[in-house]
N, C-alpha and C positions, 0 to 999 in steps of 0.2 A: 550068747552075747559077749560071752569074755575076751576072744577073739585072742586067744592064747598061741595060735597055730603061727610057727616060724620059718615062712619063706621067703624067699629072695625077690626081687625085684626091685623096682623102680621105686625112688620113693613118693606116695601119696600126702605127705605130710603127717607129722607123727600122729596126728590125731585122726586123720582117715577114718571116724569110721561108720558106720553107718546109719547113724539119724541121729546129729543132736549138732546142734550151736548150742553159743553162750549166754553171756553175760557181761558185764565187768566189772569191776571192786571198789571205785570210790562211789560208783553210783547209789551203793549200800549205805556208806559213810554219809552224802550228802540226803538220803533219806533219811537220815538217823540225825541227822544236823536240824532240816526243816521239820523232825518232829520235836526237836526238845525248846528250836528257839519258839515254837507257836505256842507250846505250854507255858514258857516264861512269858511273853508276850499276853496271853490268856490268863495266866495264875490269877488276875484281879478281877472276876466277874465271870469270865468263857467258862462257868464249870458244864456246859455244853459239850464246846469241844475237846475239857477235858475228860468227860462220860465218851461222846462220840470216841474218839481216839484208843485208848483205854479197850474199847470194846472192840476196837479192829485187829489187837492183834494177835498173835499166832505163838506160842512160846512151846519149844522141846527141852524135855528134864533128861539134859543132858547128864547131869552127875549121876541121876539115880540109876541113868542104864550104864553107866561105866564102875562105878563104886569107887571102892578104894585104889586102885589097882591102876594110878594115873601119876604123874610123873610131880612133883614137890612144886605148892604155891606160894610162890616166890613174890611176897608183898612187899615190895622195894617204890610202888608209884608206877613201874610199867605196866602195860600192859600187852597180849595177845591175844586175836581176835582171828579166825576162821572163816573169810567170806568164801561164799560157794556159790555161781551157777549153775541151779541147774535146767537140764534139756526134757523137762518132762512135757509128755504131748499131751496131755489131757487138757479137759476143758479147751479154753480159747487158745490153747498152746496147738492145739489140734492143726491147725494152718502150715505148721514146720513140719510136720511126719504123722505117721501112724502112731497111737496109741499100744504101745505093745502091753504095757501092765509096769511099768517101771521108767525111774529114769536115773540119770546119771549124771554127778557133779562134774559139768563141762569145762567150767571152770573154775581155779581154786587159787587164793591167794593170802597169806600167811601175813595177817599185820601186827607190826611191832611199834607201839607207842613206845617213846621213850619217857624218862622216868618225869620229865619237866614237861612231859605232852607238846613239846617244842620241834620235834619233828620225829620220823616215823621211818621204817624200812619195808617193804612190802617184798615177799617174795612167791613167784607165780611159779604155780607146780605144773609141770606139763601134764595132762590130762593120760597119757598111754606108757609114762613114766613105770615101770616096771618095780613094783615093790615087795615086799614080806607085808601081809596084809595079817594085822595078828586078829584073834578072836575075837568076837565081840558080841553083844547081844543088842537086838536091833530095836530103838527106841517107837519104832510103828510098830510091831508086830508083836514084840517081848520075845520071838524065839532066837535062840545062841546060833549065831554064823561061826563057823569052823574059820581056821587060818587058813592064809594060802597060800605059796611063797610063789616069786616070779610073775606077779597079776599086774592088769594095769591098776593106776592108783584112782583111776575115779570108778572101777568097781564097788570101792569100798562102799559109795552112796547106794548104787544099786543094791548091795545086797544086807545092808544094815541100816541104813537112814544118815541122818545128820551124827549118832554117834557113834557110828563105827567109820564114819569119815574123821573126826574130833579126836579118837582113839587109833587112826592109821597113822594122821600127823601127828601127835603124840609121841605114838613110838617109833614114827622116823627120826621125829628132831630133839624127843627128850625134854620138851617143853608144854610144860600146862599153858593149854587153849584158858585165858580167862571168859568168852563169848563165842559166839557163833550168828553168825548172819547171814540168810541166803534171799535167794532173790530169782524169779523164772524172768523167760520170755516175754509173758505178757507183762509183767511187773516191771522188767524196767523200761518198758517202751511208755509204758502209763508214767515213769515218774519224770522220763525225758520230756514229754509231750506237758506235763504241768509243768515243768520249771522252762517252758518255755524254748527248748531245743536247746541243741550246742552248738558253739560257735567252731567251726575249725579250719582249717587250709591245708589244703595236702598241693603236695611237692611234685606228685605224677599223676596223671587218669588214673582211675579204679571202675575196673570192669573185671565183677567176679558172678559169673551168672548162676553160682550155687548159692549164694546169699541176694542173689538178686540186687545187688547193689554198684549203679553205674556212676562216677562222679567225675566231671573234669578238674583238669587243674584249676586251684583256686579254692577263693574262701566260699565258705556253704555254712547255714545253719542245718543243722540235721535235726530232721523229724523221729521220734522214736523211734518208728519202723525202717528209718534209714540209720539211725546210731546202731540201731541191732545187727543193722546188714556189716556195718561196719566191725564191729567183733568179731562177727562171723566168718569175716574175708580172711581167703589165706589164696589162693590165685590172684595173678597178676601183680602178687604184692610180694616183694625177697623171693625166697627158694620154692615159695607156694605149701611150706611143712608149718605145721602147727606151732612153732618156735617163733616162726614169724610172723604167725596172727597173734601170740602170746604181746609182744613187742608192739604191732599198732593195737592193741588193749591200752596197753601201758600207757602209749602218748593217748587213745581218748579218755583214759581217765583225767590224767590231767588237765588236760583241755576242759572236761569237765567239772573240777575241780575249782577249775578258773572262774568259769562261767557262772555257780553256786553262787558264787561272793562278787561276781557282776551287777547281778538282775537284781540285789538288794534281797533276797531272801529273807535274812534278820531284820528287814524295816518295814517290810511290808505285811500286815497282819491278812489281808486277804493271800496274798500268795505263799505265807505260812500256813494257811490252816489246808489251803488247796494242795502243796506239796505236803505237808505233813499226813492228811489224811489219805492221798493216794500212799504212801509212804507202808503208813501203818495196816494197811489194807493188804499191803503186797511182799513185805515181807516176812520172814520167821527167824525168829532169835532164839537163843536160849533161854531157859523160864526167868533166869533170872533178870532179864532185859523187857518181858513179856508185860510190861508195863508203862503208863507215863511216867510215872515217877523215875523209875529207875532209868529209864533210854534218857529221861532227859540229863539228870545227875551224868549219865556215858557220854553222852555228844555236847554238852558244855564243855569238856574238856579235849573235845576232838577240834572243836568251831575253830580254833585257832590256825589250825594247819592249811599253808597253802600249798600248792604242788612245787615250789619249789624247796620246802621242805621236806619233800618226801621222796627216798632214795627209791625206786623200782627195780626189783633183778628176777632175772630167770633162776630158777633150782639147776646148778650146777649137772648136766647131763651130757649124754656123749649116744652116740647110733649106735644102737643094736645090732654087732655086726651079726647077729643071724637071722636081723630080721629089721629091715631098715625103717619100717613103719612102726619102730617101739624105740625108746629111749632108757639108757639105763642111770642111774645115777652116778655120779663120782663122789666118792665116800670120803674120802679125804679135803675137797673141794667144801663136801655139803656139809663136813665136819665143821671147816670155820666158819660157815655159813651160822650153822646154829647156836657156835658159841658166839658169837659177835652179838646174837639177838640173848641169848643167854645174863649176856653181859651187859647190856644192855651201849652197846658202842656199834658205829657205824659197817655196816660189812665192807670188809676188804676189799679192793680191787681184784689183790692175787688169787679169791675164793673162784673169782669167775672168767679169769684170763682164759684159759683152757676148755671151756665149756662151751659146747655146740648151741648152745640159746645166746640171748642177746649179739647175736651176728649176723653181718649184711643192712642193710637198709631199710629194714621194713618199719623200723622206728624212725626215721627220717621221712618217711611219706607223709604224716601228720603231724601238725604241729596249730 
C-alpha cells in the first residue's frame, strides 16, 4: 500500500490512490466549538449532558507513545493543533471502499493559533507528499515502526496511528503538536447534517463521478453526504491533482466556518447539545482534550475566529520529476513556512510564490 514505485506518466493527481477520500479541517474546530459552547450553556443544571458528553469521547496518549524525544513546549499563548482525516473503511465507512485492515490520514492540516487567539494559519499537507518518516512507536498497537526515508506522508497514520503522524510533523516542522483532532467519513457528514448543511456557491458545474458528486452553478446547501463528495472532488475541478482538491477544502472550510456562527450555534441550547453530541461521538483527540472540561477551556478560545481570520496554504511542494503522481517538498520554502508559525507571525507570501499547490482555479469554484 505505500505505493513507493516511480513511474512516468500522466498525472492522476498527487493523491491517486487507491481507496480513500477525505475530510476537512475547520469542520473539527466547529465540533470542538459546539461542544464547549453546550457545556457553558449546560454548566447550570445539564449535568446530563455534561455525563452524556464526557462519556462520548475518544482520547490517544499521545505524549506517552512519543516520550521525551519531541521538539521544545513553547508556552508563549499559541497554539498547534494536528487535524487529520482519515479514510478508514470500517464500520459505516464501509460504503467508500473495501476494508483492507488499515487506514490513512487523507487529509492533514497544521493549525497555528496565535498567541491573542485572534487569528490563525492553517497549513494543508499533501497527502503523497514524500517524506523522511522517523521512527516511532505506534499508539494502537505499542509495537516500534522503523523509519523510512522518501514515503508518502499520510503513511505515517497507516503504520503508527495518530502518533507516529503527531511525531512525522514534528520532525518535519520542528514544532510541538500542542493537540490532535481527527475526524472519519462518517463523522463529518454526521456533524454537517446536525448543524444543518452548508451554505455554498460555486463558480462552475461540478461533475466528479469518483465522489459522486454533481452540482450546477449556483448557490446549494450541502447535505453531508454531498459536503464529503465535495472534499473528495479533484476532477472536473483545476488540474484534477490532489493540490487542487487541497484548495476547494480550503474554501469549504470556510464557507463552513461561516455558517457555524450563522445558524446561532452558541444561542441555541437544543442545537448545541445536537452538534455537540454528534461532535463528541465522532471525533478523537488527544487524552489531554479527552474530556468536557478541557475541549471546552480549548474551543473558548477558538469561538472567536472567523474565516476571514484565518490565513489557509498549501505545504510548499513541487512534482516529483520521477514520478509525477508524488510531490516533493521545497525545503527552503517550508523552512519559512515553519518559522513564521514558530514565531508566531503571519506566513509569507514569498514562502509559497514558487510552490505547485495553491495554483489554478480550483479555489475559486467555491465560495
Amino acid at each position: 500500500m505505500s505505493e513507493q514505485s516511480r513511474g512516468t506518466g500522466r498525472i492522476r493527481g498527487t493523491g491517486s490512490r487507491r481507496r480513500k477520500p477525505p475530510r476537512a479541517r475547520r469542520v473539527k474546530r466547529t465540533a470542538l466549538w459546539g461542544a464547549a459552547a453546550l457545556v457553558v450553556v449546560g454548566g447550570s443544571g445539564l449535568g446530563y449532558a455534561y455525563f452524556t458528553l464526557n462519556g462520548n469521547l475518544k482520547g490517544v496518549d499521545i505524549d506517552a507513545a512519543l516520550g521525551a524525544e519531541r521538539p521544545d513546549d513553547v508556552d508563549n499563548g499559541s497554539q498547534d493543533i494536528l487535524v487529520l482525516g482519515s479514510d478508514s473503511r470500517s464500520g459505516a465507512n464501509a460504503e467508500y471502499g473495501a476494508d483492507e485492515g488499515s487506514a490513512r490520514a487523507d487529509t492533514a492540516m497544521i493549525v497555528h493559533v496565535n498567541e491573542g487567539h485572534t487569528s490563525a494559519s492553517v497549513v494543508s499537507v499533501p497527502r503523497d507528499t514524500l517524506v523522511d518518516r522517523p521512527a516511532c512507536t505506534s499508539d494502537t498497537t505499542g509495537e516500534q515502526v522503523g523509519s523510512e526515508q522518501q514515503t508518502m506522508f499520510n503513511t505515517a497514520y497507516e503504520v503508527g496511528g495518530p502518533a507516529c503522524a503527531v511525531k512525522t510533523v514534528e520532525s518535519m516542522s520542528g514544532i510541538r503538536m500542542d493537540h490532535y483532532v481527527e475526524v472519519d467519513f462518517t463523522g463529518f457528514k454526521k456533524l454537517i447534517d446536525e448543524l444543518g448543511g452548508v451554505r455554498i456557491t460555486t463558480s462552475q458545474a461540478i461533475d466528479d463521478p469518483d465522489s459522486h458528486l454533481a452540482l450546477k452553478p449556483g448557490t446549494h446547501t450541502l447535505s453531508g453526504e454531498q459536503s464529503l463528495g465535495l472534499v473528495r472532488t479533484r476532477h472536473s475541478v483545476g488540474d484534477g491533482s490532489d493540490l487542487g482538491r487541497i484548495q476547494l477544502q480550503q474554501a469549504f472550510v470556510k464557507a463552513l466556518m461561516d455558517q457555524a456562527k450563522s445558524v446561532g450555534v452558541f444561542s441555541d441550547p437544543k442545537t448545541l447539545f445536537g452538534l455537540a453530541d454528534t461532535a463528541t461521538k465522532t471525533v478523537t483527540t488527544d487524552s489531554e482534550l479527552a474530556s468536557v472540561n478541557k475541549l471546552t477551556g480549548f474551543a473558548n478560545g477558538l469561538k472567536g475566529l472567523g474565516s476571514k481570520n484565518v490565513d489557509m496554504v498549501t505545504l510548499p511542494v513541487e512534482y516529483d520529476p520521477q514520478d509525477p503522481n508524488r510531490v516533493l517538498p521545497q525545503k527552503k520554502a517550508d523552512a519559512q513556512v515553519w518559522a513564521a508559525l514558530k514565531q508566531d507571525r503571519p506566513i509569507p507570501e514569498s514562502a509559497t510564490a514558487k510552490s505547485a499547490g495553491d495554483k489554478g482555479g480550483a479555489g475559486e469554484v467555491v465560495r
